[in-house]
C-alpha positions as CSV (number, residue, x, y, z in Angstrom):
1,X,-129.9,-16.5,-175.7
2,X,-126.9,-16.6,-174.1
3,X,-124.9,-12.7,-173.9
4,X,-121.6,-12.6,-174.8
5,X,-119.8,-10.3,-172.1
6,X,-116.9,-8.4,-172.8
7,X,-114.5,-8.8,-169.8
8,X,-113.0,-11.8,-171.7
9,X,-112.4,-10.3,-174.7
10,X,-108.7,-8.8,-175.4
11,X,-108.5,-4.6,-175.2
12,X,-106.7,-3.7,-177.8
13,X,-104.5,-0.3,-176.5
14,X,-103.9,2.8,-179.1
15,X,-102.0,4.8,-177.0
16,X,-98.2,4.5,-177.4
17,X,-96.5,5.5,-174.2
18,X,-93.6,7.9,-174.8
19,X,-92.0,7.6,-171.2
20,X,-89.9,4.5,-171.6
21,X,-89.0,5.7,-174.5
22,X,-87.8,9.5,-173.8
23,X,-86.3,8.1,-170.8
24,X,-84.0,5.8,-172.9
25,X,-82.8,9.1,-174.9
26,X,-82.1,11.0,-172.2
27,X,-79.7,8.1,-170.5
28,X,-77.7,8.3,-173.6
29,X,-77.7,11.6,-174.2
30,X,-75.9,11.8,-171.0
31,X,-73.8,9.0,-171.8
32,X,-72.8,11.0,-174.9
33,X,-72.1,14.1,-173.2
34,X,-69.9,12.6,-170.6
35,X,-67.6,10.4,-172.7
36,X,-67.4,12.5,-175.8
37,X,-64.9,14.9,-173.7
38,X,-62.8,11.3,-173.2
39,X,-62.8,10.5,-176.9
40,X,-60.8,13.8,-178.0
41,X,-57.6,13.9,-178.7
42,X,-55.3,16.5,-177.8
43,X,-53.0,17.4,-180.6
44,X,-49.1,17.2,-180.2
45,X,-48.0,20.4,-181.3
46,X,-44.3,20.2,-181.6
47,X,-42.1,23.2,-180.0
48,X,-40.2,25.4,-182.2
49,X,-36.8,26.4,-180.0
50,X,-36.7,30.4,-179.9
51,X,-33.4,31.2,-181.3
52,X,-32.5,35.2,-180.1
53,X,-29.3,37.1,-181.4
54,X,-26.3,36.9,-179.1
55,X,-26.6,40.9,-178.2
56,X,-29.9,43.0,-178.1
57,X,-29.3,46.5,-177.8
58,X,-31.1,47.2,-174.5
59,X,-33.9,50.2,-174.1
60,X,-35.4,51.6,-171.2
61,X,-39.0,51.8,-171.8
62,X,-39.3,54.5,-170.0
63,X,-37.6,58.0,-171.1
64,X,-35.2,59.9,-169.1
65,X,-36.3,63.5,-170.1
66,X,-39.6,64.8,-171.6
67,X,-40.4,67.5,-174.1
68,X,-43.6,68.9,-174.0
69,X,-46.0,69.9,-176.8
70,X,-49.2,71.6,-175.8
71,X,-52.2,72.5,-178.1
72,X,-54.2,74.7,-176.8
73,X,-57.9,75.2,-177.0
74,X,-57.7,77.4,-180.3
75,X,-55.0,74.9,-182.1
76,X,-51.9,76.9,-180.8
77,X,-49.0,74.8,-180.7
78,X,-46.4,75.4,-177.8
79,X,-43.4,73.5,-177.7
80,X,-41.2,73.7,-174.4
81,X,-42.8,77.2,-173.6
82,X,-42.6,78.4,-177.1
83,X,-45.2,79.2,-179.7
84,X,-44.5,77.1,-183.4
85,X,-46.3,76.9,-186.3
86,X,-46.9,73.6,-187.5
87,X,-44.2,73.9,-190.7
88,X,-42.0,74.6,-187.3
89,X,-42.5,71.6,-185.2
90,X,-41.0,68.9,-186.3
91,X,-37.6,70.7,-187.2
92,X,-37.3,72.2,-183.6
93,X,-38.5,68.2,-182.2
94,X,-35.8,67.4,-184.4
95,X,-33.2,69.8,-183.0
96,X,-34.5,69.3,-179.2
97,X,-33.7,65.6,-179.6
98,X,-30.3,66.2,-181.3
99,X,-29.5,68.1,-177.8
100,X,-31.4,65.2,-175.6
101,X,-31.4,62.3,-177.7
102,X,-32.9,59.7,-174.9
103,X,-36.4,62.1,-174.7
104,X,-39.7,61.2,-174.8
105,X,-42.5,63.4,-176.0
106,X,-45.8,64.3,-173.6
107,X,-48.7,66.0,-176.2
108,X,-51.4,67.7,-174.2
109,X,-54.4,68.4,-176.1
110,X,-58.0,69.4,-175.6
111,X,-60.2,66.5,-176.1
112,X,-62.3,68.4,-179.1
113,X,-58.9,67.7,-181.1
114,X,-59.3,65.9,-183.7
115,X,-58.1,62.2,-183.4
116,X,-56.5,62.0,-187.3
117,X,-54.7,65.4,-186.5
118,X,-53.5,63.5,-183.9
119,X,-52.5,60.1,-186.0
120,X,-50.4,62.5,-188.3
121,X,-48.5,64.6,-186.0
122,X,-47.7,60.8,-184.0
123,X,-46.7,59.6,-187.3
124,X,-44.6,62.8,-188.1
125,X,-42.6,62.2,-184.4
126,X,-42.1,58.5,-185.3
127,X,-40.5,59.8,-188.5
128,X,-38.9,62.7,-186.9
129,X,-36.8,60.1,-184.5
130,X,-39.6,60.5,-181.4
131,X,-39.6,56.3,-180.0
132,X,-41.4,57.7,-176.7
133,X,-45.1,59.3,-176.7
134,X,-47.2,59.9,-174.4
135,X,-51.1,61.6,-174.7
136,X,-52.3,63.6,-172.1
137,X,-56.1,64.8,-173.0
138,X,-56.3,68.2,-170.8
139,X,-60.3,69.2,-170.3
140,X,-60.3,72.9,-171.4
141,X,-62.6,75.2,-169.3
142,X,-65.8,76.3,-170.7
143,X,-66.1,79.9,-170.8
């Protein structure tokens, strides 16, 4: 008997080879990253004209004269060299701007004050007339 050899018989192949394949995803991939910027649009946003009053009053944005208002370590309150209470403050703020009504007012405080304190009295000058503040945080010595 005659053997049958198998060099003439067809291989069948299981393996599926990925590399053609993950190659052609990658070219378009890149393809899509490139032209996708080219495909947008940009939006026509139409311009609004800015229409100002004739006459602004002008303001200097920076004051001509300063008053001072330290608080000390212990919560003193010193106003231009003199020692307030707090029901105090705001009427003598009030009478030092009636006599220099283009000032601005520098607070010094320690940095252990505390920062609503400091919202309030801000919002007290604001209501008081103050338009110029200025925070100076002084470190206080350690004893």
């Amino acid at each position: 008997m005659k053997r049958a050899s198998q060099r003439h018989l067809p291989v069948y192949v299981n393996q599926v080879n990925i590399t053609a394949l993950l190659d052609l995803v990658l070219v378009l991939l890149l393809v899509f990253i490139v032209a996708v910027p080219f495909l947008r649009r940009e939006k026509v946003v139409e311009t609004v004209p800015l229409v100002l009053p004739e006459e602004l009053p002008k303001r200097d944005s920076v004051p001509k004269e300063r008053i001072l208002l330290v608080i000390q370590r212990d919560q003193k309150i010193v106003l231009e060299g003199k020692t307030v209470t707090g029901e105090q403050l705001m009427p003598e703020i009030k009478k030092q701007l009636a006599t220099r009504p283009d000032s601005g007012v520098l607070v010094k405080m320690p940095s252990n004050f505390a920062a609503g304190s400091l919202a309030r009295l801000m919002e007290e000058m604001n209501r008081a007339g103050v338009r110029h503040t200025a925070v100076e945080v002084v470190e206080s010595s350690k004893p």
